[in-house]
N, C-alpha and C positions, 0 to 999 in steps of 0.2 A: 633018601637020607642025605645030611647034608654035611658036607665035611670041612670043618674050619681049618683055614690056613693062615699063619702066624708067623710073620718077619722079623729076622733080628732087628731087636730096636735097643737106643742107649739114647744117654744125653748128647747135648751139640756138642760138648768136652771131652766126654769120651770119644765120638766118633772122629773129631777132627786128630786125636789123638792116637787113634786107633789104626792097627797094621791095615794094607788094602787088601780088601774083600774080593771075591772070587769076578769074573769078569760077568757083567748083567746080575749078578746078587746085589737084593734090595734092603738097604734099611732102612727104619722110622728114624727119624729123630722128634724123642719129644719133647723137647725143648723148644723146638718152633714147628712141631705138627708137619713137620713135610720129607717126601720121600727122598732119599741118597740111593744113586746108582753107582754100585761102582765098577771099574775096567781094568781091575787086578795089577796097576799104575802107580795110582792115585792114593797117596795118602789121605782116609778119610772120604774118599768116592767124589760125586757132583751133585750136590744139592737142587731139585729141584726147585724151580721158582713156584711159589704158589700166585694164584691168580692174581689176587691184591698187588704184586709184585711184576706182574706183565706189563710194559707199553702195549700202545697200540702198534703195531708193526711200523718199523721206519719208513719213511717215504723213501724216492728213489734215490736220493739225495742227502739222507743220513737223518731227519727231520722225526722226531717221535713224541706221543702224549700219553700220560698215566695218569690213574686217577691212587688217589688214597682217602682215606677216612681221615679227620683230625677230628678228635672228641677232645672235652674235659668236661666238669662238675662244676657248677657254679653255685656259691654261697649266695643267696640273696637276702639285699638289706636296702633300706628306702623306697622312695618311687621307680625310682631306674637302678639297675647295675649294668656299668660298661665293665663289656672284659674286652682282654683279644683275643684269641685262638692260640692257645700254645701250640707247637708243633705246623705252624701255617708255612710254606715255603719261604724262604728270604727271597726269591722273584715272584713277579707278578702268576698268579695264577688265575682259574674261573672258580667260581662257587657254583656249584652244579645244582647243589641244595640241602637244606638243613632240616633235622628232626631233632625231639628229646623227649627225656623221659622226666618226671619227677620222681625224684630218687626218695626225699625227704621233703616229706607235706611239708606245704606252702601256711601261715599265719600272718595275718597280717590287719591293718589298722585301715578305719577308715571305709569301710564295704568293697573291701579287693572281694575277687569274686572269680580272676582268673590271671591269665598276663599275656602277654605280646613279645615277639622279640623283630629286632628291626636291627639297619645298620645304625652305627653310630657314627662312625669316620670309614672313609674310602670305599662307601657303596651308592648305590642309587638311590636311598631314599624311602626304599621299599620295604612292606613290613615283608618278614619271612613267615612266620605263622600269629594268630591274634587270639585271641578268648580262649588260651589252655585254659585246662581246671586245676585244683589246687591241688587235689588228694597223691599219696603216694601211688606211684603205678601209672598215672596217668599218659598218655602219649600224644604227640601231634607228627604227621606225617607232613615235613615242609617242603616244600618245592618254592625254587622262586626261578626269577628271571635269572638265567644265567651272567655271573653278574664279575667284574674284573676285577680282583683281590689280592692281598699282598700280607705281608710276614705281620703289617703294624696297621690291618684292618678293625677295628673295634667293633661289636655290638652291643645295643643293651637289650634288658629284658627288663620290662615295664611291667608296674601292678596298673591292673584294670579294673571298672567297675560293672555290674551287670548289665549296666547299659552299653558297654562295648567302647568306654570311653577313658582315656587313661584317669587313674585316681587310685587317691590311697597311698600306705607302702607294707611293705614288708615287711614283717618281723623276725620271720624265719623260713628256712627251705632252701633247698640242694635241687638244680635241676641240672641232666647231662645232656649238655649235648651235642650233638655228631655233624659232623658237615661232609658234605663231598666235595674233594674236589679233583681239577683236574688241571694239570699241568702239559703245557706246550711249548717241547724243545726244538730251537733252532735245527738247521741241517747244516751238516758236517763237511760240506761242500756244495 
C-alpha cells in the first residue's frame, strides 16, 4: 500500500509573508511551482532554484552560462512577417535553437502550402526550420547553427509554396515560437 505525503503549500505572497517554518520543513509554492526550505530563521524560507534557473557552474574565476526559453505568438500577414524576440537578452547571447507550433491554422493566397522561418537581421543567413505545414497543431523541431544573438535580432517567417520555394502570403494564423538560448557571463576576476 502506498501512502501519500503532502507539503504545506500557499502562494509566493503568502509564503513570503508568512511566519518561518520549522528548521528543514518544506513547502510548495504554487505560484512558481517550486520548493521553499526553510531554517526556522528566515522569513518565508529559501526558495529553491528550478533548473531553467541554474547556470552552468562558474568557472574558477567567477565566469558562468544559462540557458532560458524566450517564446511568443506570432500573427502572420503577407509573404514575410519579421518579428524580434521579446524577452531576448539586452547582451549578446547564442541561439541554441528554435522550434514552434501552430497555434491557429495558417490561410493564405496564392498556393502557400507551408512556411519557413530564417534570420532577418543579426544572424547568419541561415534558414532555421523550411516547409512547416499549415494546420493547427502542427510542429517543427528546429536546430540551427549555434548562432550569435542579441535583444534587436529579427526573424521572419516566410509563406512557401509546394515546391519548397518562397511564394504566396498569408492571410491568416498564429504560430509560437520558442528559442533557446544561452547566455555567457564574464568572470568576476
Amino acid at each position: 500500500m502506498s501512502v501519500q505525503v503532502q507539503l504545506r503549500r500557499d502562494t509566493a505572497t503568502n509564503i513570503v509573508n508568512a511566519p518561518t517554518g520549522a528548521q528543514g520543513e518544506l513547502w510548495v509554492d504554487t505560484t512558481n511551482w517550486r520548493v521553499i526550505v526553510n531554517d526556522n530563521a528566515t522569513t518565508g524560507g529559501h526558495p529553491a532554484a528550478k533548473l531553467s534557473e541554474v547556470p552552468v557552474g562558474p568557472s574558477s574565476n567567477g565566469a558562468t552560462a544559462s540557458f532560458a526559453w524566450v517564446e511568443q505568438a506570432v500573427t502572420l500577414s503577407g509573404s514575410s512577417t519579421t518579428f524580434t524576440l521579446s524577452g531576448m537578452p539586452s547582451y549578446s547571447a547564442i541561439l541554441m535553437g528554435i522550434s514552434c507550433r501552430v497555434t491557429t491554422a495558417i490561410t493564405g493566397t496564392g498556393g502557400i502550402s507551408g512556411f519557413g522561418i530564417d534570420y532577418a537581421t543579426g544572424g547568419s543567413g541561415y534558414n532555421l526550420s523550411n516547409n512547416i505545414g499549415l494546420t493547427t497543431g502542427t510542429t517543427a523541431n528546429g536546430a540551427s547553427l549555434p548562432n550569435y544573438v542579441g535583444n534587436s535580432t529579427s526573424l521572419n517567417i516566410n509563406a512557401m509554396t509546394s515546391s519548397g520555394h518562397l511564394g504566396g502570403a498569408f492571410a491568416a494564423g498564429v504560430v509560437r515560437v520558442s528559442a533557446l538560448v544561452m547566455t555567457i557571463l564574464p568572470p568576476t576576476s
